[in-house]
C-alpha positions in Angstrom: 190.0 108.7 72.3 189.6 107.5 68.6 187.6 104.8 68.1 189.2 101.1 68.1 187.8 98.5 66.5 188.9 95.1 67.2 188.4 91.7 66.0 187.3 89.2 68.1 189.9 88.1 69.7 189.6 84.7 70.8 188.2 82.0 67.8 185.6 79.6 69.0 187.1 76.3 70.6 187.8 73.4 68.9 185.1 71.6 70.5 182.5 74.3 69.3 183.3 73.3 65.3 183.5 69.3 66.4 179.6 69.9 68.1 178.8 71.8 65.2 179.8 69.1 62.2 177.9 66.3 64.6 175.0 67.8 64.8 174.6 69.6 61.2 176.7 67.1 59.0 177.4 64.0 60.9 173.7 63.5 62.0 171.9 64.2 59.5 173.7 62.0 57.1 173.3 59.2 59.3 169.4 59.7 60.3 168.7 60.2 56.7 170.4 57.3 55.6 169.5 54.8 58.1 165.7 55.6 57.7 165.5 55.1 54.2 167.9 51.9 54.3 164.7 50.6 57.5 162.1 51.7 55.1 163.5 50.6 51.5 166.0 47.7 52.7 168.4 49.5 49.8 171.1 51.9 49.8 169.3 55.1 48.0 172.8 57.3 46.5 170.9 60.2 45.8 169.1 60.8 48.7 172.2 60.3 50.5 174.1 62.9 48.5 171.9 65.3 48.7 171.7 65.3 52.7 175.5 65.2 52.4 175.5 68.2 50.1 173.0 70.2 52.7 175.2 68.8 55.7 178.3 70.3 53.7 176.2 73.6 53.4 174.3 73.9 56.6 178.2 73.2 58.3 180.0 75.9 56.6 177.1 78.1 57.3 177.9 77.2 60.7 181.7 78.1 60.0 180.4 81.5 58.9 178.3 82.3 62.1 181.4 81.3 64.2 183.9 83.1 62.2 181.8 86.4 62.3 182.2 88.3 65.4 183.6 91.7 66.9 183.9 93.8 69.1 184.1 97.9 68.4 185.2 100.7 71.3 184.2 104.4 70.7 184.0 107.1 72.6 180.6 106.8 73.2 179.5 103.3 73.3 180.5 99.3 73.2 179.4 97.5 70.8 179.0 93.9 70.3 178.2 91.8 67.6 177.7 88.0 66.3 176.7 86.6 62.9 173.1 87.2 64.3 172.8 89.2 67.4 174.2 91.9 68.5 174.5 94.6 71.4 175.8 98.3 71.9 175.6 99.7 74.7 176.7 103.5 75.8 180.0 103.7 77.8 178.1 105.5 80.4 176.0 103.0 81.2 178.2 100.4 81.8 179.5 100.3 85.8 183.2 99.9 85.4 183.8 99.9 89.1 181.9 96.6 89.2 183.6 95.3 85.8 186.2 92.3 86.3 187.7 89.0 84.8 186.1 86.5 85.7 186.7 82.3 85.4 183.9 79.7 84.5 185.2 77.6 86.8 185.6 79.7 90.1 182.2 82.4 89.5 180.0 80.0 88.5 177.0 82.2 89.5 177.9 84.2 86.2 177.5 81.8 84.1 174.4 80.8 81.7 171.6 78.7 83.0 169.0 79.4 80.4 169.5 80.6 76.7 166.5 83.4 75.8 167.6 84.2 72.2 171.0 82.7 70.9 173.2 80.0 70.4 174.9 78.0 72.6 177.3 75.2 71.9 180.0 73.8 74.0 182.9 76.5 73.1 180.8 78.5 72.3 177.5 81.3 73.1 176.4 84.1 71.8 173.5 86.2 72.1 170.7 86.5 75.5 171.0 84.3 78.2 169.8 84.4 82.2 172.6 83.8 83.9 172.7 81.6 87.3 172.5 84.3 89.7 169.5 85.9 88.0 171.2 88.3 85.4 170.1 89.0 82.0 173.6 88.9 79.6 174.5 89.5 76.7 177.1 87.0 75.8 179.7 86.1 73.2 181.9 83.8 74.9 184.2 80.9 73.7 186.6 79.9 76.6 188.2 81.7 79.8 189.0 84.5 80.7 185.8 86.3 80.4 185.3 89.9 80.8 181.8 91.0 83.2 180.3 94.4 82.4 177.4 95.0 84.4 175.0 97.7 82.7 172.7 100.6 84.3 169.5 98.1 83.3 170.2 95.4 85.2 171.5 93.1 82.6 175.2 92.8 82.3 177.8 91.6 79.2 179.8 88.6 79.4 182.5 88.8 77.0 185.8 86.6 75.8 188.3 88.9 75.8 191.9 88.0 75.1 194.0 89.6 78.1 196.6 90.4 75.4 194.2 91.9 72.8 194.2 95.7 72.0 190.6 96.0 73.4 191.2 94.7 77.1 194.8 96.6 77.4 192.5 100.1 76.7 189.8 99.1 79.0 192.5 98.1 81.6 193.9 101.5 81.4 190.8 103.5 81.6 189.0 102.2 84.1 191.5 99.7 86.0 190.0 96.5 85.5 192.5 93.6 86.4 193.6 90.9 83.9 193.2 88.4 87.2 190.2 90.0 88.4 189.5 91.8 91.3 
């Protein structure tokens, strides 16, 4: 097999960019700005633009970290990656007859219940987490249908993969994992 490499297929849901302008444009503006009215009594322009100007910055910095994720097949090995973590993982140590689709609303016991090292916004995760039954993941997720690759180590991936998307259609044919799950 040649190796594929895929763009992540599924972009983070709408309500992961909505979270993410509250908490690193909307808030800050208005926290900033309501202290310093409390404390002065006046409306202070500058400070207030510049907290706009870094709410501006830190939110497309946000868009970037979003924006900025794949997914790479080889021969050899999986690999994973976000704006700021990332996982590969040899194809041999993955257990593809345990491998399915899987929806947040019906296996709840694979889904996060502590984040370790990442970030995790409604619509959105990416990077370690302890899942509910247990399980240390690596996840990149946005929204369903999620793909479960349990690893030799114990720990497993937890993946958005579109069921359309070149990636999933090769996995599906080498190792018979079902779009519906099994």
């Amino acid at each position: 097999m040649n190796e594929i490499t895929v763009a992540f297929a599924v972009v983070p849901a709408p309500r992961a960019f909505i979270w993410a302008f509250l908490l690193l444009g909307a808030l800050p503006i208005l926290l900033t700005s309501g202290a310093v009215y409390a404390l002065t009594k006046t409306i202070a322009p500058g400070i207030t633009a510049m907290v706009v100007i870094l709410g501006v910055a830190m939110f497309s910095a946000s868009l970037f970290v979003f924006l900025s994720n794949d997914i790479s097949l080889t021969d050899q090995s999986l690999k994973v990656k976000s704006a700021f973590f990332g996982r590969t993982v040899d194809r041999s140590e993955i257990i593809w007859a345990d491998a399915r689709m899987i929806n947040s609303s019906t296996d709840s016991e694979l889904l996060p219940k502590v984040r370790t090292s990442g970030i995790g916004l409604p619509g959105y995760a990416a990077g370690w987490f302890v899942l509910r039954n247990g399980t240390r993941a690596f996840m990149l997720t946005t929204e369903d249908p999620l793909l479960y690759l349990p690893v030799a180590d114990g720990s497993a991936l937890v993946l958005s993969v579109d069921t359309s998307s070149t990636l999933f259609q090769t996995l599906q044919r080498e190792y018979q994992i079902e779009a519906n799950g099994r």
